[in-house]
N, CA, C and O atoms as a DFTB+ gen file, in Angstrom:
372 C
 N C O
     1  1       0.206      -3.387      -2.146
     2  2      -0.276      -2.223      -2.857
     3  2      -1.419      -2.680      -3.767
     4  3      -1.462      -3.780      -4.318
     5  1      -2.206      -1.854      -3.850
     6  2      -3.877      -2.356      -4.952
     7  2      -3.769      -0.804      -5.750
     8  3      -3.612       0.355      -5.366
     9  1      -3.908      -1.339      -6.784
    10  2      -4.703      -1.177      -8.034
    11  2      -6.574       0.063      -7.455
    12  3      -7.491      -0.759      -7.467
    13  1      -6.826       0.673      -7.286
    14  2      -8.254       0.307      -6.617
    15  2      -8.674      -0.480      -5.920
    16  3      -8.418      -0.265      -4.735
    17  1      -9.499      -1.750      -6.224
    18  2      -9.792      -2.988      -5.599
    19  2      -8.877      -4.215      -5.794
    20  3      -8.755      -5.185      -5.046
    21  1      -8.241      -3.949      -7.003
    22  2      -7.088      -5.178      -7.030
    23  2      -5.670      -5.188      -6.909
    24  3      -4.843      -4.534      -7.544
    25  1      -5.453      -6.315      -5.689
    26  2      -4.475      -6.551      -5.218
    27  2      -3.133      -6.785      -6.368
    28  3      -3.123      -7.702      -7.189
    29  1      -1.907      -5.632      -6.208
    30  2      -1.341      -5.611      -7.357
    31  2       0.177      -5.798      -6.479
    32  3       0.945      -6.502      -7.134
    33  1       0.639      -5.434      -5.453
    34  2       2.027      -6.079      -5.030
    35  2       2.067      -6.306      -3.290
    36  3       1.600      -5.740      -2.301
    37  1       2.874      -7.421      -3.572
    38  2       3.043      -7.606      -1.641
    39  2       4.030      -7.454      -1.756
    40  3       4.466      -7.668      -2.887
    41  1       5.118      -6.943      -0.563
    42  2       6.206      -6.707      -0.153
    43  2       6.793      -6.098       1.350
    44  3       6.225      -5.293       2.088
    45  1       7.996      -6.698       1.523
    46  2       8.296      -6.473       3.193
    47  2       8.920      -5.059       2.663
    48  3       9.235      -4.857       1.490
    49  1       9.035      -4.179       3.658
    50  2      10.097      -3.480       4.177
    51  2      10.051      -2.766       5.946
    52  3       9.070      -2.792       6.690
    53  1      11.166      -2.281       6.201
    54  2      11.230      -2.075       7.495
    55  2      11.311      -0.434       7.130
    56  3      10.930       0.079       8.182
    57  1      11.548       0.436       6.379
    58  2      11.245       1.706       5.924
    59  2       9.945       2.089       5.187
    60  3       9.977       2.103       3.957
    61  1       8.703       2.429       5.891
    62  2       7.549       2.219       4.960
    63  2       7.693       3.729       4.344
    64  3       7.504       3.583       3.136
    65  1       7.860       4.663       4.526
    66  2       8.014       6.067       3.704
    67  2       8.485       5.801       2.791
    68  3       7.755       5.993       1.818
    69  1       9.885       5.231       2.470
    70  2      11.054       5.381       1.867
    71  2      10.853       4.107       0.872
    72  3      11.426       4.217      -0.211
    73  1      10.207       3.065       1.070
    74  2       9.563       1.860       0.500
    75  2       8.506       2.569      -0.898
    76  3       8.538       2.370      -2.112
    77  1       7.810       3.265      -0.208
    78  2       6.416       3.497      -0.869
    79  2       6.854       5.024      -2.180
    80  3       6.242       5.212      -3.232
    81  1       7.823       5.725      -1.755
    82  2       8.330       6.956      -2.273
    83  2       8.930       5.908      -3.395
    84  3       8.245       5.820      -4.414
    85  1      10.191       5.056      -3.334
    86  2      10.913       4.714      -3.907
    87  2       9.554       3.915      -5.265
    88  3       9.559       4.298      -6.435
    89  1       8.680       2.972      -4.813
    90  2       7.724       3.074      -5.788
    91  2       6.885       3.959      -6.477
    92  3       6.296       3.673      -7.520
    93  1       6.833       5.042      -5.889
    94  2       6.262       5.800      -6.555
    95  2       7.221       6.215      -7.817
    96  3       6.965       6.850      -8.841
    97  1       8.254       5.694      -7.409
    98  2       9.299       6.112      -9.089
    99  2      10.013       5.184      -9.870
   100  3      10.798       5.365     -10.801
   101  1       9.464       3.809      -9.142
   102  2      10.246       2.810     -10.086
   103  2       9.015       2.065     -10.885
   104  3       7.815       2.311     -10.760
   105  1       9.650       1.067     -11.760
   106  2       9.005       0.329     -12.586
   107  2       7.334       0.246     -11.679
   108  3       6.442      -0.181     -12.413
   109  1       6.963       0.535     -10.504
   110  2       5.622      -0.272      -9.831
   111  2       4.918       1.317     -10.311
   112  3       3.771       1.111     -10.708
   113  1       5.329       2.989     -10.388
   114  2       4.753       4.012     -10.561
   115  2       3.702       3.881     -11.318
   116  3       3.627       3.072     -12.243
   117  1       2.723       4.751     -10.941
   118  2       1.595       4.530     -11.378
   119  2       0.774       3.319     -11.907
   120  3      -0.118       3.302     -12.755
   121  1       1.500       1.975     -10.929
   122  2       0.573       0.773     -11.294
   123  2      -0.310       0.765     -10.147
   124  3      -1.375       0.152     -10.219
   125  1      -0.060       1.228      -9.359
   126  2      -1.066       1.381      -8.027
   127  2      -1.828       2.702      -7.173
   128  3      -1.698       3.858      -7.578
   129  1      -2.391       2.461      -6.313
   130  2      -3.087       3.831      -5.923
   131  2      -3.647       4.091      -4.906
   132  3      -4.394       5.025      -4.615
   133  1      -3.049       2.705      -3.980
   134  2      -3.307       2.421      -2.516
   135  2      -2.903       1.535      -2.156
   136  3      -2.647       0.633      -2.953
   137  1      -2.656       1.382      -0.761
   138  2      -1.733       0.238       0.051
   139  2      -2.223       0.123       1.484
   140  3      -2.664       1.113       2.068
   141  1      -2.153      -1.053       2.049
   142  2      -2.385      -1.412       3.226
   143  2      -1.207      -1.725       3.860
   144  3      -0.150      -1.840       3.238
   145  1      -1.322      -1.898       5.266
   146  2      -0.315      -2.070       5.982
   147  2      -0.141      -3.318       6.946
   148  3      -1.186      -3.343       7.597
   149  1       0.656      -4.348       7.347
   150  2       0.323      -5.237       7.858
   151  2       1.364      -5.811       9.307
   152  3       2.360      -6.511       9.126
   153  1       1.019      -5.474      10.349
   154  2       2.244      -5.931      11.518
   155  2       2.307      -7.425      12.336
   156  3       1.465      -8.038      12.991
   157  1       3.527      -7.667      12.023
   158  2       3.355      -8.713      12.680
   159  2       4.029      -8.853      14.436
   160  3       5.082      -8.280      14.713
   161  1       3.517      -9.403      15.145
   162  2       4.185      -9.192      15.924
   163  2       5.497     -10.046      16.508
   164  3       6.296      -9.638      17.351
   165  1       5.504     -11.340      15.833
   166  2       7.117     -12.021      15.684
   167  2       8.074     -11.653      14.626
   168  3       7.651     -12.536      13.880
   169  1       8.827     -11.206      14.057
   170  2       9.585     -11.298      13.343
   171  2       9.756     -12.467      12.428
   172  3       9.416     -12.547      11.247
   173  1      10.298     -13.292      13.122
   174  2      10.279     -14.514      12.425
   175  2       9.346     -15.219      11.430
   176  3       9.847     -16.002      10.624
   177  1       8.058     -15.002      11.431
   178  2       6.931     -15.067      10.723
   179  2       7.025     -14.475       9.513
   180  3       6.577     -15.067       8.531
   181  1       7.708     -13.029       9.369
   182  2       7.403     -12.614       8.335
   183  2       7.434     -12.683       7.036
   184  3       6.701     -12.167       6.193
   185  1       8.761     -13.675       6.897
   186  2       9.220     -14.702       5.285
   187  2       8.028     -14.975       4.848
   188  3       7.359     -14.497       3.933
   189  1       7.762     -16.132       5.911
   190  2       6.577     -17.360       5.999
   191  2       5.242     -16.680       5.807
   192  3       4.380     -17.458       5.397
   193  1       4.961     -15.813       5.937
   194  2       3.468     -14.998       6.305
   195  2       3.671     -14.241       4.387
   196  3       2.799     -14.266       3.518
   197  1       4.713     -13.811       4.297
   198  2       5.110     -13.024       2.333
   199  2       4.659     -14.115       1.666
   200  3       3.661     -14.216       0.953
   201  1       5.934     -15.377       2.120
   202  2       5.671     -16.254       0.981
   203  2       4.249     -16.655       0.998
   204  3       3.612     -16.514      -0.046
   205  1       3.689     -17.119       2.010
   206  2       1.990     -17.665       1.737
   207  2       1.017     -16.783       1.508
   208  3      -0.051     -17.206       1.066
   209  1       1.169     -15.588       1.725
   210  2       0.701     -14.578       0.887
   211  2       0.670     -14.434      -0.838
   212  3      -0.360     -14.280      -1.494
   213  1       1.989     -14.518      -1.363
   214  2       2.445     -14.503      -2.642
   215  2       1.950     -15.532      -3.283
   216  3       1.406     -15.392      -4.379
   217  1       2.109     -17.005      -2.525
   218  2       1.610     -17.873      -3.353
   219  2       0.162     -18.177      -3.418
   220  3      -0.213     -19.077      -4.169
   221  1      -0.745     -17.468      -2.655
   222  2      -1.988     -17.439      -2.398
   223  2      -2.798     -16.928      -3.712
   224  3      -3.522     -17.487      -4.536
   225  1      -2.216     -15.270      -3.468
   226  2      -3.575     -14.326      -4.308
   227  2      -2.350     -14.099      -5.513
   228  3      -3.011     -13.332      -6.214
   229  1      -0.829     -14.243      -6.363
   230  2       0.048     -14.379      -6.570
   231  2      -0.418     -13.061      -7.638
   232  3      -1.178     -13.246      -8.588
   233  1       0.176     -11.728      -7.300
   234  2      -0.334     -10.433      -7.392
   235  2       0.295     -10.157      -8.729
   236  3       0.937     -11.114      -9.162
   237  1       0.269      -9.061      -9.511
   238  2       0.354      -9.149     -10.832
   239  2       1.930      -8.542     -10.989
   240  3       2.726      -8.838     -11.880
   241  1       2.169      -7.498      -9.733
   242  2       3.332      -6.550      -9.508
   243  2       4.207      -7.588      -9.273
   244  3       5.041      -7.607     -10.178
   245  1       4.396      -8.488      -8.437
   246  2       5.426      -9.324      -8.038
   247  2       6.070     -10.260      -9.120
   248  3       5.394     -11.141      -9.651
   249  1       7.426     -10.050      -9.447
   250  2       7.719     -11.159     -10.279
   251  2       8.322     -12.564      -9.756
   252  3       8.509     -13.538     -10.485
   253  1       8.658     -12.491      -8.051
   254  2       8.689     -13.589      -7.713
   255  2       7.320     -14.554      -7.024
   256  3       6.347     -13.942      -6.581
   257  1       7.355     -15.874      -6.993
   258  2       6.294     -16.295      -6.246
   259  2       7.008     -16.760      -4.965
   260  3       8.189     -16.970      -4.688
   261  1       6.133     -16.822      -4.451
   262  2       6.189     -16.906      -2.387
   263  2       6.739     -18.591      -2.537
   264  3       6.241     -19.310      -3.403
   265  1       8.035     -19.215      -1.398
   266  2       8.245     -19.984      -1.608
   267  2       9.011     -19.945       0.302
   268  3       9.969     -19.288       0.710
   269  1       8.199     -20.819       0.989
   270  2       8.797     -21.171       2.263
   271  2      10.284     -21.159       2.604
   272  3      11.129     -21.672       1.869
   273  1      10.529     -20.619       3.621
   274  2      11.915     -20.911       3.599
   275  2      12.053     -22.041       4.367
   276  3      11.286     -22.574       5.169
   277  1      13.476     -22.399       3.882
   278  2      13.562     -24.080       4.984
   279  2      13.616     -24.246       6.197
   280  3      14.389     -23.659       6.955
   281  1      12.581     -25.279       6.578
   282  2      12.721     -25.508       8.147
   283  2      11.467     -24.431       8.819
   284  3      11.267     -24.616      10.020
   285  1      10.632     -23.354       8.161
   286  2      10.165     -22.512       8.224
   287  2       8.514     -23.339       8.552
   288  3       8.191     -24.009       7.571
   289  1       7.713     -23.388       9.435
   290  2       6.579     -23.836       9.717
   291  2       5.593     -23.108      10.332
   292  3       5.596     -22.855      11.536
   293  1       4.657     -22.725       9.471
   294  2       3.494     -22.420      10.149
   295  2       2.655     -23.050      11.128
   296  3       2.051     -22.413      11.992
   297  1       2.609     -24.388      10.991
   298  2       1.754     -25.458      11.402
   299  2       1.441     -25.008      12.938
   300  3       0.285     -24.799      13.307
   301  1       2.557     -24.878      13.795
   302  2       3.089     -24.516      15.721
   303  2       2.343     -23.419      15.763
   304  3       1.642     -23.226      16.756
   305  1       2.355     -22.558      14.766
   306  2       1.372     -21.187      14.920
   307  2      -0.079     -21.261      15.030
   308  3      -0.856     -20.831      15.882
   309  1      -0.238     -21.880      14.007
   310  2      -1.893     -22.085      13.767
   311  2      -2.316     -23.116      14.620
   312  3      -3.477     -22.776      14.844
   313  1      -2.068     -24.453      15.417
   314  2      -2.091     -25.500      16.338
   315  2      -2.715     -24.650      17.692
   316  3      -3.834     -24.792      18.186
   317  1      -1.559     -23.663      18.157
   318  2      -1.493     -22.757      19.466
   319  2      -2.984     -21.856      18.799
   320  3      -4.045     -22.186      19.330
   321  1      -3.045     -20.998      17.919
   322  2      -4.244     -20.207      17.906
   323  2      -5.734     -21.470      17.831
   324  3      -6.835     -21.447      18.380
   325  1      -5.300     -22.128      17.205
   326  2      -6.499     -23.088      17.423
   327  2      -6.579     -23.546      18.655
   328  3      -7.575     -23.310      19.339
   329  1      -5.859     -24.046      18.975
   330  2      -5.811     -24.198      20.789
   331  2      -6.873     -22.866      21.629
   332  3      -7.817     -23.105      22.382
   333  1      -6.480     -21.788      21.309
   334  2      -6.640     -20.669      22.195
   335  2      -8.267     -20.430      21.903
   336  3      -9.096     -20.022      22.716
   337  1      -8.506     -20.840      20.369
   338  2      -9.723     -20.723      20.120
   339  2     -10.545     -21.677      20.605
   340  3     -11.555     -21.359      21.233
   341  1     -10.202     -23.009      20.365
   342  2     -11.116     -24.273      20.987
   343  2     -11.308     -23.652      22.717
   344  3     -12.264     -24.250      23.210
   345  1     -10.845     -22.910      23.473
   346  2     -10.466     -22.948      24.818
   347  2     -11.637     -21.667      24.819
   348  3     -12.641     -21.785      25.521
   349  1     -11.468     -20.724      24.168
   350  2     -12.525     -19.976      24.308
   351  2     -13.763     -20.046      24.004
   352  3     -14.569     -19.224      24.438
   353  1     -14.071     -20.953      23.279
   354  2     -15.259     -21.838      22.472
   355  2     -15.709     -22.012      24.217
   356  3     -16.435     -21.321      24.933
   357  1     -15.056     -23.032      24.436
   358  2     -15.419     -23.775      25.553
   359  2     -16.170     -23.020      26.763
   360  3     -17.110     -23.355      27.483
   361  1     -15.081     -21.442      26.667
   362  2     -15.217     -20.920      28.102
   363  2     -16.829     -20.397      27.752
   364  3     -17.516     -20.200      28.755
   365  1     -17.283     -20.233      26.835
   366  2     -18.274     -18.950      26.383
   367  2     -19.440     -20.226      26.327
   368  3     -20.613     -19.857      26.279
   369  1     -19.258     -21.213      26.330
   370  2     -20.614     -21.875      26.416
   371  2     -20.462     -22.599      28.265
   372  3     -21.392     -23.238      28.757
């Protein structure tokens, strides 16, 4: 959720109506005034993708900071897209 231009809370939910209503009346009401939306398409990612989010831009709304869960690795993700990218590099020249 942003502020205008500034990024003011990250957060999962699997109910986005009922997510965004419920802020509109708790402690986050009227700290914000727009929101983006973000899909992932593994599941599993999505801890890992909050927490490095949180600990990144570490937003003013959130009172926790983003913290990996164990055993939790991005590294296999980003390796394979770099892969896919070096490969298309290649094909296009």
């Amino acid at each position: 959720m942003y502020k205008d231009s500034e990024l003011y809370y990250i957060g999962l939910t699997k109910t986005l109506a009922g997510r965004l209503e419920n802020h509109m009346k708790d402690h986050h009401a009227k700290k914000w005034n727009r929101f983006s939306v973000y899909v992932l398409r593994q599941r599993r990612y999505l801890k890992p993708v909050e927490s490095l989010m949180l600990t990144v831009a570490k937003p003013t709304g959130n009172e926790r900071t983003g913290r990996l869960p164990r055993g939790a690795s991005l590294k296999p993700l980003f390796k394979q897209e770099l892969s896919k990218l070096k490969r298309s590099i290649k094909e296009a020249v």
